[in-house]
C-alpha positions as a LaTeX table, in Angstrom:
\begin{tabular}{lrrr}
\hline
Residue & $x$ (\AA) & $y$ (\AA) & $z$ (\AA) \\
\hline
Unk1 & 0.00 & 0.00 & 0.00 \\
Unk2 & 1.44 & 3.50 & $-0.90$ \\
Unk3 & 1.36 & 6.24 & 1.23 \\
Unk4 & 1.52 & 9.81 & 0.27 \\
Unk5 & 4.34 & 11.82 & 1.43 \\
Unk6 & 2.94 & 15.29 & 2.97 \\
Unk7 & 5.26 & 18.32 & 2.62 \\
Unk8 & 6.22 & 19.35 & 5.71 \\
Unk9 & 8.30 & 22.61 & 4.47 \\
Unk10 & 6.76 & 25.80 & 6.13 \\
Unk11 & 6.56 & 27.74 & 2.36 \\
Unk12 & 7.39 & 31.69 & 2.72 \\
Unk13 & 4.72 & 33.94 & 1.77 \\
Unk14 & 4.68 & 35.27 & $-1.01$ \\
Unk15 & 6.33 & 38.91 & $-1.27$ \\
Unk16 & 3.65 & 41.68 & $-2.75$ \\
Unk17 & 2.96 & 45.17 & $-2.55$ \\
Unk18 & 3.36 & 47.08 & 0.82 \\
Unk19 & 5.65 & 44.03 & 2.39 \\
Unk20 & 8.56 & 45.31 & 4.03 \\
Unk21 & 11.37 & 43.60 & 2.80 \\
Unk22 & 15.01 & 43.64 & 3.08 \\
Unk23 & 17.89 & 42.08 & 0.43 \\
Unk24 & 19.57 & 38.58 & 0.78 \\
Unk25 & 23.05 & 39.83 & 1.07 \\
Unk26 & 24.24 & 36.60 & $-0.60$ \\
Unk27 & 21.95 & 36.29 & $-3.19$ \\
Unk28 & 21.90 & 39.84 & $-4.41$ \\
Unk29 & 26.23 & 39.62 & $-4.25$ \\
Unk30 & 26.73 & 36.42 & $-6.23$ \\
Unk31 & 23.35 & 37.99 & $-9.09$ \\
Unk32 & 24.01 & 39.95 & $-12.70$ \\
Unk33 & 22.37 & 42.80 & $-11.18$ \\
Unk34 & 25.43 & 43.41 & $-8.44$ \\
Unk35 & 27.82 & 42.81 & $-11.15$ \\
Unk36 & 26.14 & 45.35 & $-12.81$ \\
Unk37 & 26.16 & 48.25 & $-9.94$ \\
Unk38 & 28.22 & 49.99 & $-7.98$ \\
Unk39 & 31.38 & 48.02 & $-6.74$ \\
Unk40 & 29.96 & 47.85 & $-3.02$ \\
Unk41 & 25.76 & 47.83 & $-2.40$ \\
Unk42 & 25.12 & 50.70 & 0.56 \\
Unk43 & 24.47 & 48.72 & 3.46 \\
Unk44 & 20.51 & 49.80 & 3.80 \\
Unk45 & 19.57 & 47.48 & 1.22 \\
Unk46 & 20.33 & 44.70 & 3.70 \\
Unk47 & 19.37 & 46.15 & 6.98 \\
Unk48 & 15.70 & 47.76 & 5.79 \\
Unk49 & 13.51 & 48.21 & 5.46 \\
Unk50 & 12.29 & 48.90 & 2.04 \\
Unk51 & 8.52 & 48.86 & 0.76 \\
Unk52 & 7.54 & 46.92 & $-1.76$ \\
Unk53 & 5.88 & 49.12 & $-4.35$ \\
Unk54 & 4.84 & 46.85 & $-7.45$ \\
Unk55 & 5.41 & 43.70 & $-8.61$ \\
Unk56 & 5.93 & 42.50 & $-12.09$ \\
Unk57 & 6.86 & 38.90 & $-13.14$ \\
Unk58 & 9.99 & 38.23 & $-11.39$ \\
Unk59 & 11.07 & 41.40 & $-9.99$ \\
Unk60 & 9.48 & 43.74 & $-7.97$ \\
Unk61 & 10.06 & 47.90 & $-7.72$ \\
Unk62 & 11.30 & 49.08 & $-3.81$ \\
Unk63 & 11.43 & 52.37 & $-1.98$ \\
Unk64 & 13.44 & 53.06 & 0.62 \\
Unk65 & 12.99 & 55.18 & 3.77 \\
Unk66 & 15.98 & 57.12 & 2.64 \\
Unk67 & 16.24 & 59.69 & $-0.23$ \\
Unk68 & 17.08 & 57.47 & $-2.85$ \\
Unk69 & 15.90 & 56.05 & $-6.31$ \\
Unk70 & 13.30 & 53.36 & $-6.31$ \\
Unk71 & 14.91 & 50.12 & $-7.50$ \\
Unk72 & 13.85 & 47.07 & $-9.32$ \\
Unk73 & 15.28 & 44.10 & $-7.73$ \\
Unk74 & 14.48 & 40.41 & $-8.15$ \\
Unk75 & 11.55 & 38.99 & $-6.02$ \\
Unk76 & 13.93 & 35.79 & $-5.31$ \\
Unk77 & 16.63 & 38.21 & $-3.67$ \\
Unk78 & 14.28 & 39.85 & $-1.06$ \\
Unk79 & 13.22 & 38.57 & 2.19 \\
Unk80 & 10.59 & 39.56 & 4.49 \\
Unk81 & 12.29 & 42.58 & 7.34 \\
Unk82 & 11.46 & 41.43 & 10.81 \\
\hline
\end{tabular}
């Protein structure tokens, strides 16, 4: 008799507009868009928090509390800011 595995992995919640997120220091490091920036990231993009304001496809666009440029940054290189 076969017995169905159940997924016991607590899944993340999905990221979406008005989460407060900050950046997975080694995700965004080792991604094109780092190679593609400045030499060093500022060190708020990893502390936050930033606000998630839209999400397309893969990527979503984030302000930060800080007068800066909004940035577009790949969904899979944020994490929720506790």
């Amino acid at each position: 008799m076969m017995v169905d595995q159940v997924d016991t992995k607590k899944t993340a919640k999905p990221l979406r507009k008005g989460a407060l997120i900050k950046v997975k220091k080694n995700d965004y490091l080792d991604s094109l868009e780092a190679q593609a920036s400045d030499l060093s990231a500022p060190a708020y993009i990893f502390e936050g928090p930033g606000e998630i304001l839209a999400v397309k496809g893969d990527y979503a666009q984030v302000r930060w509390r800080l007068p800066v440029p909004d940035v577009w940054l790949r969904i899979d290189q944020l994490e929720n800011w506790s």
